[in-house]
Backbone as a printed PyTorch tensor [residue, N CA C, xyz], in Angstrom:
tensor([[[ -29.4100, -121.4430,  -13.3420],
         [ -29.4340, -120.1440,  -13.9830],
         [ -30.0150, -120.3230,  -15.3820]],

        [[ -30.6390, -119.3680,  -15.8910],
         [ -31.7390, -119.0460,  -17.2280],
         [ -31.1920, -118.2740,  -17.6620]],

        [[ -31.3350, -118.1660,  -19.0580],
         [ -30.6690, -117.2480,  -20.2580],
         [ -31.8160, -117.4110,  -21.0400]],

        [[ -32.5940, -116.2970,  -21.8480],
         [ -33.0250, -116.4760,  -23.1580],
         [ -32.6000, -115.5540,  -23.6710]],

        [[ -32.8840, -115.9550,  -24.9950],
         [ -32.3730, -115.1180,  -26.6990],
         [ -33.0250, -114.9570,  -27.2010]],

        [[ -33.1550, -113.8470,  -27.8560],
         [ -34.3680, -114.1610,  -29.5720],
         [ -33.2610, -113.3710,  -30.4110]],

        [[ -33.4070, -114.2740,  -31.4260],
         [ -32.3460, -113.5210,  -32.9900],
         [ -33.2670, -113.5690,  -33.9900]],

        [[ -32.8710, -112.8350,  -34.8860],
         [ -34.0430, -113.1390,  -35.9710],
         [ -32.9960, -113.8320,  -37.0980]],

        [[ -33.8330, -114.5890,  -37.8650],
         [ -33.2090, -115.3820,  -38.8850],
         [ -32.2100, -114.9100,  -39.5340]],

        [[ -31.0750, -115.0260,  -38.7310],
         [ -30.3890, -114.5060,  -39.8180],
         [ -28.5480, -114.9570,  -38.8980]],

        [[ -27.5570, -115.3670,  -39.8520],
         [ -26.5410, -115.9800,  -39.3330],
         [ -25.5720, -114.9600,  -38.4330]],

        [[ -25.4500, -113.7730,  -39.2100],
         [ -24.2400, -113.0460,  -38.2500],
         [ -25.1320, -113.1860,  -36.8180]],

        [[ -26.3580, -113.0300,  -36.5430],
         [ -26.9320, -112.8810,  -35.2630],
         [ -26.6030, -113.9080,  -34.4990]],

        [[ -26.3880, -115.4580,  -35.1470],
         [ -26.3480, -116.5020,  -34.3670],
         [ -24.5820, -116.1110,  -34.0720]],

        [[ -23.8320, -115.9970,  -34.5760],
         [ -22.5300, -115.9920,  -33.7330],
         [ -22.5000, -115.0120,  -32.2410]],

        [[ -23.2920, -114.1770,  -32.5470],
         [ -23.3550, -113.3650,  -31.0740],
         [ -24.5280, -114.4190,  -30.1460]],

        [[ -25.2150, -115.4510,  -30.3150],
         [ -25.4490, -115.7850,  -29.6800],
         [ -25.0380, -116.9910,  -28.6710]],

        [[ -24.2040, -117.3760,  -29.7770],
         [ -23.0180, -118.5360,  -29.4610],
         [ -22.1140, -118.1940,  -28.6050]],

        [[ -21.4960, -116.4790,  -28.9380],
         [ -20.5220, -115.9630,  -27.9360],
         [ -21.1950, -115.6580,  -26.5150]],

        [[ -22.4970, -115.5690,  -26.2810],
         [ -23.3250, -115.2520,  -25.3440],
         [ -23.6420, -116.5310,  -24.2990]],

        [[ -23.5290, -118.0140,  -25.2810],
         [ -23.7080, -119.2480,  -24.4620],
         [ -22.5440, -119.4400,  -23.9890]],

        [[ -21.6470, -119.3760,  -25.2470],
         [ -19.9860, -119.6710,  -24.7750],
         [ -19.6690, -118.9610,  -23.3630]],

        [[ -19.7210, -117.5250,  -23.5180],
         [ -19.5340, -116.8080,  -21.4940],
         [ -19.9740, -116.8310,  -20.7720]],

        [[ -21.5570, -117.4300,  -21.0590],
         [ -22.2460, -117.7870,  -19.6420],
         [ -21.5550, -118.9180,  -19.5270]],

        [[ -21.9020, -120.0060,  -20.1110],
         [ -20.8740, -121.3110,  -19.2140],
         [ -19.5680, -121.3880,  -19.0890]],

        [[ -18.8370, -120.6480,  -19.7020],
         [ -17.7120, -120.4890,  -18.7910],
         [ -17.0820, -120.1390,  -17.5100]],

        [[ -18.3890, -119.4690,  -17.2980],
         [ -18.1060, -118.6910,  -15.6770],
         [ -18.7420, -119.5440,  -14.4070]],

        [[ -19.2990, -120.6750,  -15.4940],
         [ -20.1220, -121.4530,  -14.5560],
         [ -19.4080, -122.6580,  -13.9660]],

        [[ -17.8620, -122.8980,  -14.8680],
         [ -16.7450, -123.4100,  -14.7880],
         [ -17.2310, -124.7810,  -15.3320]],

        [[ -17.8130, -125.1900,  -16.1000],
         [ -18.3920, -126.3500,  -16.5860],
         [ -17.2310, -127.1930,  -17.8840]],

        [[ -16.7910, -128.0500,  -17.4580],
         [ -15.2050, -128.6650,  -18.4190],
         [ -15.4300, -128.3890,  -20.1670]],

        [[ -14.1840, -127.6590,  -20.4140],
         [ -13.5460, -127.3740,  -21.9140],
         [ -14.3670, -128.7890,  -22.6500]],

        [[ -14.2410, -129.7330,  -22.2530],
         [ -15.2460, -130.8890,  -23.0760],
         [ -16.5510, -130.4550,  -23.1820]],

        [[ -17.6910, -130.1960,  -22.2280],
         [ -18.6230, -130.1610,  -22.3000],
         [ -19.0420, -128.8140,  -23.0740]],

        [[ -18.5370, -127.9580,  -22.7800],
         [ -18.3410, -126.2460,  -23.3460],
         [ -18.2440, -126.5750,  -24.7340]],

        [[ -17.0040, -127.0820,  -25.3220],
         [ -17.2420, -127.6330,  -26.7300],
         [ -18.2560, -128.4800,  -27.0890]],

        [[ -18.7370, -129.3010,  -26.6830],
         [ -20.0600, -130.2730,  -27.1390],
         [ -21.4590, -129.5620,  -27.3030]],

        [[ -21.0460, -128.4780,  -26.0400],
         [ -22.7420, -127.3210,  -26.3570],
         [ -23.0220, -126.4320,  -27.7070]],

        [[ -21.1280, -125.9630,  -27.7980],
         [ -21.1690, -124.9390,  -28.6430],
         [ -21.5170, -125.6900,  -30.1270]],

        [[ -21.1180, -127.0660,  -30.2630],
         [ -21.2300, -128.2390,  -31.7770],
         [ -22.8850, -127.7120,  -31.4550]],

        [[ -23.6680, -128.6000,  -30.6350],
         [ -25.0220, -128.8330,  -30.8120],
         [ -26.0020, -127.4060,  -30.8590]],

        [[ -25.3190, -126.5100,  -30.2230],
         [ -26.2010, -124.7830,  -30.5980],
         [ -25.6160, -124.3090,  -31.9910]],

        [[ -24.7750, -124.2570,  -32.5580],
         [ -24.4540, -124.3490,  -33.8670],
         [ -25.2530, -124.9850,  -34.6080]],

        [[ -25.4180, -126.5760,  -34.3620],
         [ -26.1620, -127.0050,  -35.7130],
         [ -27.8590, -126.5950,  -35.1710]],

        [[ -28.2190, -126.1140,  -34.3540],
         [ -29.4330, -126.3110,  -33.5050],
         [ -29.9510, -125.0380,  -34.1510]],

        [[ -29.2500, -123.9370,  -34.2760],
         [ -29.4250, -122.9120,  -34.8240],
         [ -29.4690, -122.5870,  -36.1630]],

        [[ -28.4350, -123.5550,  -36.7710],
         [ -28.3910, -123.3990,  -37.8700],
         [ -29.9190, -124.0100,  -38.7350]],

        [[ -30.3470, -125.0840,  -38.1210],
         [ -31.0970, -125.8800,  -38.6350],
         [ -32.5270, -125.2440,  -38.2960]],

        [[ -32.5400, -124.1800,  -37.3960],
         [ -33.6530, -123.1590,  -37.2700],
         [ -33.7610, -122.2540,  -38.2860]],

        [[ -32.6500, -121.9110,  -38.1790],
         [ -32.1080, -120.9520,  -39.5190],
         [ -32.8300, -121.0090,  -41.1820]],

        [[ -32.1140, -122.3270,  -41.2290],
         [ -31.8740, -122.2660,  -42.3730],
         [ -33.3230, -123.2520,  -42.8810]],

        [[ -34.1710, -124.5590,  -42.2930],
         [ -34.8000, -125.3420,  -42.5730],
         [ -35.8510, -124.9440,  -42.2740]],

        [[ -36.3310, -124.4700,  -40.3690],
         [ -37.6590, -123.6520,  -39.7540],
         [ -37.8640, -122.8010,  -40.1070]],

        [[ -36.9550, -121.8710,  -40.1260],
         [ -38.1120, -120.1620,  -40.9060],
         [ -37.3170, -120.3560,  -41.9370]],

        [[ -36.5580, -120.7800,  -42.5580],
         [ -36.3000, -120.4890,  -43.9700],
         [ -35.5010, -118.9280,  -44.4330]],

        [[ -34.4640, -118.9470,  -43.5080],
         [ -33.5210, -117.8880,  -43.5150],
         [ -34.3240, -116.3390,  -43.8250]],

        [[ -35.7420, -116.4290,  -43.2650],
         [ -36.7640, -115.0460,  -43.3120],
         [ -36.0670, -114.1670,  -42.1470]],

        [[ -35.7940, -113.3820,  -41.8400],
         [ -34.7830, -112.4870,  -41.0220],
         [ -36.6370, -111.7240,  -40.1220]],

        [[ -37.6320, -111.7520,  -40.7740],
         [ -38.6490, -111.5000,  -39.7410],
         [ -39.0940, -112.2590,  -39.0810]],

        [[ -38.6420, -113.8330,  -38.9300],
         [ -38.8060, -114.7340,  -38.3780],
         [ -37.5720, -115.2190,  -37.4140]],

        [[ -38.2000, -115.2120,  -36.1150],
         [ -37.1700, -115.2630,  -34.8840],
         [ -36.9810, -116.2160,  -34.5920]],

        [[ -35.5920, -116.8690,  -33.8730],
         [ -35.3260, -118.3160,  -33.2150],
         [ -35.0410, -117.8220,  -32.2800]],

        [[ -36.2290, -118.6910,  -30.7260],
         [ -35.6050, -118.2860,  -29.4000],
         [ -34.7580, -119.4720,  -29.0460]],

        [[ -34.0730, -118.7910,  -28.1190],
         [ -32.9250, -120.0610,  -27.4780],
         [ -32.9450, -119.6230,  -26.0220]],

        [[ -32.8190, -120.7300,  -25.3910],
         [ -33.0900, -120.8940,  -23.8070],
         [ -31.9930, -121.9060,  -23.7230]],

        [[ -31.4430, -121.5740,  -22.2200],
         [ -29.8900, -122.1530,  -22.1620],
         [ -30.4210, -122.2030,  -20.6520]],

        [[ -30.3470, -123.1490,  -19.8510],
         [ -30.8050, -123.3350,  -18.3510],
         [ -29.5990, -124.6980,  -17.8520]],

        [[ -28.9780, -123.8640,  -17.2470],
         [ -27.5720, -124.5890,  -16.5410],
         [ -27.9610, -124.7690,  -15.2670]],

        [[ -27.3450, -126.2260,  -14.5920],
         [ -27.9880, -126.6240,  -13.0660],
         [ -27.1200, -127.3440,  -12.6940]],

        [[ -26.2090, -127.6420,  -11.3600],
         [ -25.3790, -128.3920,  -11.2870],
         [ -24.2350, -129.6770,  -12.1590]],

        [[ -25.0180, -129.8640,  -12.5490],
         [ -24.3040, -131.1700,  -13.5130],
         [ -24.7010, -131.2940,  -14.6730]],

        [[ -26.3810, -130.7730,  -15.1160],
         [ -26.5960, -130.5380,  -16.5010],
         [ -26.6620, -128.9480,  -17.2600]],

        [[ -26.6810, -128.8850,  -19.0830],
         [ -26.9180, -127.9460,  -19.2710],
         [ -27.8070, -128.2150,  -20.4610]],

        [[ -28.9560, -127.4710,  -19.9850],
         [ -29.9790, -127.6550,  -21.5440],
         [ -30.3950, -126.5790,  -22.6280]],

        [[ -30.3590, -126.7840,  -23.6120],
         [ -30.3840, -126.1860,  -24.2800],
         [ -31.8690, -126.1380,  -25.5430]],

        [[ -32.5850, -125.8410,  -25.3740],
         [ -33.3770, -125.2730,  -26.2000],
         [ -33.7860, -124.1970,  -27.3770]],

        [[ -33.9770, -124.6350,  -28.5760],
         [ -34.1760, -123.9570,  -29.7170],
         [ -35.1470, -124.2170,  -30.1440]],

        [[ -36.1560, -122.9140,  -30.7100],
         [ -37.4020, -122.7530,  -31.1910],
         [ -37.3870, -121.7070,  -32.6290]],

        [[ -37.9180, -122.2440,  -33.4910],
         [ -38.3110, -121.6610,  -34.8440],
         [ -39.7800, -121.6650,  -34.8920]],

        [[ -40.1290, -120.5470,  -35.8050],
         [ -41.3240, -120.4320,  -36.7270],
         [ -41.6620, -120.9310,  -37.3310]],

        [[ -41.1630, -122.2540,  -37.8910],
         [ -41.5660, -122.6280,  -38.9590],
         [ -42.4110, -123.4120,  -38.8100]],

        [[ -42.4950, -124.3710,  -40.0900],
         [ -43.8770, -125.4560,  -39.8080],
         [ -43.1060, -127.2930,  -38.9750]],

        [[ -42.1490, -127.1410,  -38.6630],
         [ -41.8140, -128.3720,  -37.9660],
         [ -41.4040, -129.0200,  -38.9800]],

        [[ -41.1820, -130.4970,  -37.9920],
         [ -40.4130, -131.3330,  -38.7020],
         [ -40.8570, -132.6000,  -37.9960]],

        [[ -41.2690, -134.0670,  -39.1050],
         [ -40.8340, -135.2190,  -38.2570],
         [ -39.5930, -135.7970,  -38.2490]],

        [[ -39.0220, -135.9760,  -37.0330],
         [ -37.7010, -136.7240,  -36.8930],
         [ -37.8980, -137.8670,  -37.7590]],

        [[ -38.7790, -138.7180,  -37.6800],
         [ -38.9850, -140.4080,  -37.9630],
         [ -38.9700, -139.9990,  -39.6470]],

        [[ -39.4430, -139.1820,  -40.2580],
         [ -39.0090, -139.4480,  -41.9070],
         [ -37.8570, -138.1820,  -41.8570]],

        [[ -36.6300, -137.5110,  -41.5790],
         [ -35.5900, -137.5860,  -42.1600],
         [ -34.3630, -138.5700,  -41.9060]],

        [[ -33.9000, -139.3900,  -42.7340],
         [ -33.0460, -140.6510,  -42.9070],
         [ -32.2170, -140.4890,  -41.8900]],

        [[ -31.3500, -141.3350,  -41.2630],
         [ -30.3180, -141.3100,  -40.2620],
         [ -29.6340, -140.9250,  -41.5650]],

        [[ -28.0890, -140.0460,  -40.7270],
         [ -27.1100, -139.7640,  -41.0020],
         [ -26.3140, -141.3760,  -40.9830]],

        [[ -25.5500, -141.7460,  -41.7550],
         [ -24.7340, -142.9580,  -41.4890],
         [ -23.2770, -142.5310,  -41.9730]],

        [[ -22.3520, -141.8870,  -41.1600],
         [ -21.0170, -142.0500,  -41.2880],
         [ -20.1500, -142.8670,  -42.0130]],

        [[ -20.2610, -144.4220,  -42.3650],
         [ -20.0890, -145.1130,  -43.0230],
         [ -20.4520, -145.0690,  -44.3600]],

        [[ -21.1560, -144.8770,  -44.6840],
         [ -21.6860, -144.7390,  -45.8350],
         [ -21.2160, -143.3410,  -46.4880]],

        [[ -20.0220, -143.8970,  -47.8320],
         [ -19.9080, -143.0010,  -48.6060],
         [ -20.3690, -141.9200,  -49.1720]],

        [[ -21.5470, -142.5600,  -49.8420],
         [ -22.2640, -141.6590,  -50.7310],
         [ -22.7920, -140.0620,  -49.4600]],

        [[ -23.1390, -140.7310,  -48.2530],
         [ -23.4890, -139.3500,  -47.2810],
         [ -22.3550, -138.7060,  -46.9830]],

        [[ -20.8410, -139.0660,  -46.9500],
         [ -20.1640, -138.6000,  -46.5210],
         [ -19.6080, -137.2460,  -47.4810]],

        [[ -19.9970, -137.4300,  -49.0020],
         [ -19.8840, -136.8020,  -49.7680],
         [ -21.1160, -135.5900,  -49.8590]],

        [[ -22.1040, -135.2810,  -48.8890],
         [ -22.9890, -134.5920,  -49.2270],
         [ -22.8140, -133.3320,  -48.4350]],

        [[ -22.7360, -131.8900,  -48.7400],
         [ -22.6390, -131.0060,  -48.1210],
         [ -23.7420, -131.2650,  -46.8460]],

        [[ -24.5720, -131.8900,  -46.5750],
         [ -25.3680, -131.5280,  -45.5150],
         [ -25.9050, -132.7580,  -45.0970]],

        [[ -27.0150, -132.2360,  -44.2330],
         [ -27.5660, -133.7410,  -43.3020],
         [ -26.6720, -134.2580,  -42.0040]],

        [[ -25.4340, -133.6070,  -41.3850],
         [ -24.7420, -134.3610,  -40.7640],
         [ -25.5760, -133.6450,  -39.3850]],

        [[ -26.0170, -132.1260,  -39.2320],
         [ -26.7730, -131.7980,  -37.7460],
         [ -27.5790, -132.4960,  -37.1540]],

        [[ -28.2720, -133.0160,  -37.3240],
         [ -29.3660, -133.8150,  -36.3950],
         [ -28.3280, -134.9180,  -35.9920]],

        [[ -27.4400, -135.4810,  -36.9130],
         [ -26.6280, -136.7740,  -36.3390],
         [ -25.4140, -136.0640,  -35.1110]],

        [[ -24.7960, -134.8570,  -35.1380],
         [ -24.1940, -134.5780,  -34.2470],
         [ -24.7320, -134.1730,  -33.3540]],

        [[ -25.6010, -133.5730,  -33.4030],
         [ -27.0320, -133.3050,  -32.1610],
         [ -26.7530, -134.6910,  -31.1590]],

        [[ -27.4000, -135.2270,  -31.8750],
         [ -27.7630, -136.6680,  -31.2960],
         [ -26.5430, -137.4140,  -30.6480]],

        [[ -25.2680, -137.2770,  -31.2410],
         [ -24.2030, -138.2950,  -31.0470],
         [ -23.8580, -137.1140,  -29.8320]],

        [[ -23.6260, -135.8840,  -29.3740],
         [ -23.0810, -135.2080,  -28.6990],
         [ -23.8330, -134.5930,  -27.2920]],

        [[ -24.8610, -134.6240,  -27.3660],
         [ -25.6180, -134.4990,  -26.5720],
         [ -26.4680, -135.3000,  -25.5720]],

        [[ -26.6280, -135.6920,  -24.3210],
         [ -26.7990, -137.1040,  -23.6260],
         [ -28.2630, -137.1370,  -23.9310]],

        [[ -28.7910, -136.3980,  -24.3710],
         [ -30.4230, -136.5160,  -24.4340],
         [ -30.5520, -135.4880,  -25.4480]],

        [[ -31.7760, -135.4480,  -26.3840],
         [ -32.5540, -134.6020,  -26.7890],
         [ -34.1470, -135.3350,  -27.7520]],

        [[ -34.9340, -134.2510,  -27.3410],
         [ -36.1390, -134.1450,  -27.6420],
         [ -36.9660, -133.3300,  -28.4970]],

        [[ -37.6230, -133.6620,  -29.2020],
         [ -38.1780, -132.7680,  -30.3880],
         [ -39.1730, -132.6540,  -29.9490]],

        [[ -39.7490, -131.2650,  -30.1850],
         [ -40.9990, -131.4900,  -29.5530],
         [ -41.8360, -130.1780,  -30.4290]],

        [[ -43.0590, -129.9160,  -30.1290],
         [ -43.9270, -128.6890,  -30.5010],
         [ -43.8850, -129.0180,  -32.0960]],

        [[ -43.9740, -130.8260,  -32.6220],
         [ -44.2340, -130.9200,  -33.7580],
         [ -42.6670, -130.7300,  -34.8650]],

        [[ -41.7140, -130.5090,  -33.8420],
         [ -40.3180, -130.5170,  -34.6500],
         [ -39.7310, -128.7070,  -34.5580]],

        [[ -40.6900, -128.2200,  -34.3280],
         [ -40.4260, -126.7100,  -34.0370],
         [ -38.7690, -126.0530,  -32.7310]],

        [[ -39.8500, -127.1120,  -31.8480],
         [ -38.4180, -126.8180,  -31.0540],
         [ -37.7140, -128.4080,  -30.2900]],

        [[ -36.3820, -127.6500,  -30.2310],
         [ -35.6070, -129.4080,  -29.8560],
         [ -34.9420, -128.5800,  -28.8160]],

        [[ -34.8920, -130.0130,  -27.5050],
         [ -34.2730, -129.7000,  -26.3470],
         [ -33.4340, -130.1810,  -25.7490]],

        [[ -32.3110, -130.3300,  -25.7300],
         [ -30.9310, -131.1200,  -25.5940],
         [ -30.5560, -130.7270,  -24.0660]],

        [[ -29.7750, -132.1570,  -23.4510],
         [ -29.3280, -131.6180,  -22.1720],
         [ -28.2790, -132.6950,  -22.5970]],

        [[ -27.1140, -131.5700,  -21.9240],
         [ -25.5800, -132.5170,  -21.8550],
         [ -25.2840, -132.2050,  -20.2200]],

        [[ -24.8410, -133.5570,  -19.3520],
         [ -24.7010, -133.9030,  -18.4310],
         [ -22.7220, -133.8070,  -18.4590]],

        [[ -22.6710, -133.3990,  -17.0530],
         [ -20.9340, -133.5440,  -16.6650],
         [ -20.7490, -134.7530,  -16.7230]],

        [[ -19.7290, -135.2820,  -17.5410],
         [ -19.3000, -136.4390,  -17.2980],
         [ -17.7810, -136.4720,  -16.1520]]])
């Protein structure tokens, strides 16, 4: 099953879209673990469309595509903006104090730590995450 979204930049929009991923997979009966791990990675996935790709411009739209299939669920987010390379922003390092103290930088690392796969792609524009039933 397929879902798309378009919101325009702007945050109250992303909670209705969160509540929109949250009830489709629930009905799809997919485990309270995995349901929470989608809702972490469309949160920061969105946010980081939000706030970094269009630059919180409210005429600039983030689509989201949510495609659930037996055992996986993927999730896709697309911005306007001008992209991003993964390879020059720094790993997140948990250990390390000085990051732990920084309001930001931790999304791409929970992306990554929570999700069994994801891919950047269209130049950093859009990233495509699939979390598998464990």
């Amino acid at each position: 099953m397929q879902k798309r979204l378009k919101i325009a930049s702007r945050f109250e929009e992303m909670e209705q879209a969160l509540l929109q991923i949250e009830a489709l997979v629930r009905t799809l009966h997919f485990s309270p673990e995995l349901i929470d791990r989608l809702l972490v990675v469309a949160s920061e996935a969105i946010t980081n469309a939000i706030r970094h790709g269009n630059r919180e411009d409210p005429s600039k739209q983030v689509h989201i595509t949510l495609d659930t299939r037996d055992d996986t669920v993927e999730l896709c987010v697309e911005d306007e903006g001008p992209g991003f390379d993964r390879e020059r922003i720094p790993r997140y390092n948990p250990n390390d104090p000085e990051m732990l103290l920084r309001p930001y930088g931790r999304g791409l690392f929970l992306m990554e730590e929570l999700a069994d796969e994801v891919f950047y792609e269209d130049g950093g524009r859009r990233v495509r995450m699939r979390l598998h039933r464990r």
